[in-house]
N, C-alpha and C positions, 0 to 999 in steps of 0.2 A: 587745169589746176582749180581747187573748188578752196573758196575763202566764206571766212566769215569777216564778215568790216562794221562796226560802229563808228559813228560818226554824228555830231548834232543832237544824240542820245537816240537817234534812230540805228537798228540792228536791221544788216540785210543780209543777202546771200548772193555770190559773187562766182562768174565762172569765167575763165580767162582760157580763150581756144587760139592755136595759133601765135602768129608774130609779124610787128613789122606792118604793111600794107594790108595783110592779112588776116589782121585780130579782131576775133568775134568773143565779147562780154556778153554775159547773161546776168540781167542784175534783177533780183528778184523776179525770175521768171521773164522776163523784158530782153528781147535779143537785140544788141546794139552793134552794127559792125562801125569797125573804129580802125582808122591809117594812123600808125603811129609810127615815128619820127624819132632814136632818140638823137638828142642835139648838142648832149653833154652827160657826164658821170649820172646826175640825177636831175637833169633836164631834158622834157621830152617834149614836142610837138604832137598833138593831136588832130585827127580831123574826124570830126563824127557830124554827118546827116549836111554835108558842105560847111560848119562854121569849125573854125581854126579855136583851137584852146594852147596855150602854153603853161604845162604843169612842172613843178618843182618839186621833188622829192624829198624833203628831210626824213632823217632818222631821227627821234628825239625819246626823254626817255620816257617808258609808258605807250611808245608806237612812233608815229608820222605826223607832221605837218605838211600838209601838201597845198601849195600854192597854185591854185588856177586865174590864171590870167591877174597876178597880187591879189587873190582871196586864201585867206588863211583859213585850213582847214584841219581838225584834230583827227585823225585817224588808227584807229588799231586794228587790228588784223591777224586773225586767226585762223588754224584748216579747220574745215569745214569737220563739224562736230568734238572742236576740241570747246573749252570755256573760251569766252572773250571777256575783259572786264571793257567797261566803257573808260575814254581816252580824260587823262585830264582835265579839268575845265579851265585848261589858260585863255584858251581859247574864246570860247564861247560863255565865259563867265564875265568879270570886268573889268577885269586886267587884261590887254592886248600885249602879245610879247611876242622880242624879234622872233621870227622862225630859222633866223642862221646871223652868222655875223655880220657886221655890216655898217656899214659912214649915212646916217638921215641926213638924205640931199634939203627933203623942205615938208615942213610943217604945215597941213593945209584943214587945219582947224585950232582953234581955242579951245580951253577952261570955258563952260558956260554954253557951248554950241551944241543944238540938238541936229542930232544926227540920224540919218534913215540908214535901215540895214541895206550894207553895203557902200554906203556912201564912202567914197575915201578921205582917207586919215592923214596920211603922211606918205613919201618915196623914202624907200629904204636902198642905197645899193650895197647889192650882194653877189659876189663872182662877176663883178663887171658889169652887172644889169641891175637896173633900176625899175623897183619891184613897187608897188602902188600897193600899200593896206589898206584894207578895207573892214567897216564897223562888222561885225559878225551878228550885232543886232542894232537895231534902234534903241536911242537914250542920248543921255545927255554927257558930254565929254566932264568929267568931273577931275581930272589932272593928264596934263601931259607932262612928264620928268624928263623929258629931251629937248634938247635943244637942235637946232638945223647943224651941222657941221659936225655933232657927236658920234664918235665911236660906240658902237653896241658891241655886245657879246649875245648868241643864241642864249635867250629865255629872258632877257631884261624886260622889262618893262617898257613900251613905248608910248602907252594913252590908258587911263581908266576911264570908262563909262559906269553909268551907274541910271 
């Protein structure tokens, strides 16, 4: 299967061979073989080059939020030589928002904290697992509108940076 994927505002080209223990990706030219695991509906286990990844699939609208290891990431996805438009920018913009629903177990920054990309934000639980956000850039936390103990809905707002 030949994809096109934007993500980050970078555009690649994506080839998916196989399945299962067996799957070999071609991602830009780059052949990566990958054991993949799945572990639930839209949760998969990975293994690529010995280290373990755990990816989360959303559908959202506009494409994918896919969660690696609680990194939230905007994904859209197209065949190869159709258009792609690039994915939202809930993401990677700065507004951080849930990627699925979900109870924030704990707040692990302030209003006023500057924050390195990737550094984490908050635990979200979602389907039973407790998902770790992370800043999608560097910057300063400029609002969080949740509270530890609140109910989300997929797309709320969790943290602004700016």
């Amino acid at each position: 299967m030949e994809l096109q994927a934007v993500s980050g505002g970078q555009h690649h080209t994506l080839t998916v061979q196989g399945a299962g223990a067996a799957t070999r990706v071609i991602l830009d030219g780059e052949v990566v073989e990958v054991d993949v695991f799945a572990a639930g509906p839209a949760l998969y286990s990975l293994l690529i080059g010995g280290q373990a990844y755990e990816v989360d699939c959303l559908t959202v609208e506009g494409g994918y939020v896919v969660l690696v290891n609680g990194q939230p990431f905007q994904v859209t996805l197209a065949p190869a030589g159709a258009p792609v438009a690039a994915p939202p920018t809930a993401v990677g913009g700065g507004a951080i928002r849930a990627p699925m629903s979900g109870k924030v177990l704990r707040l692990l920054v302030a209003p006023g904290d500057v924050v390195a990309a990737g550094a984490p934000l908050l635990v979200l639980e979602a389907m039973k697992m407790e998902n770790e956000l992370r800043a999608p850039r560097a910057g300063r936390v400029a609002a969080m509108p949740v509270a530890a103990g609140a109910s989300v809905a997929g797309g709320d707002v969790l943290a602004v940076l700016e």
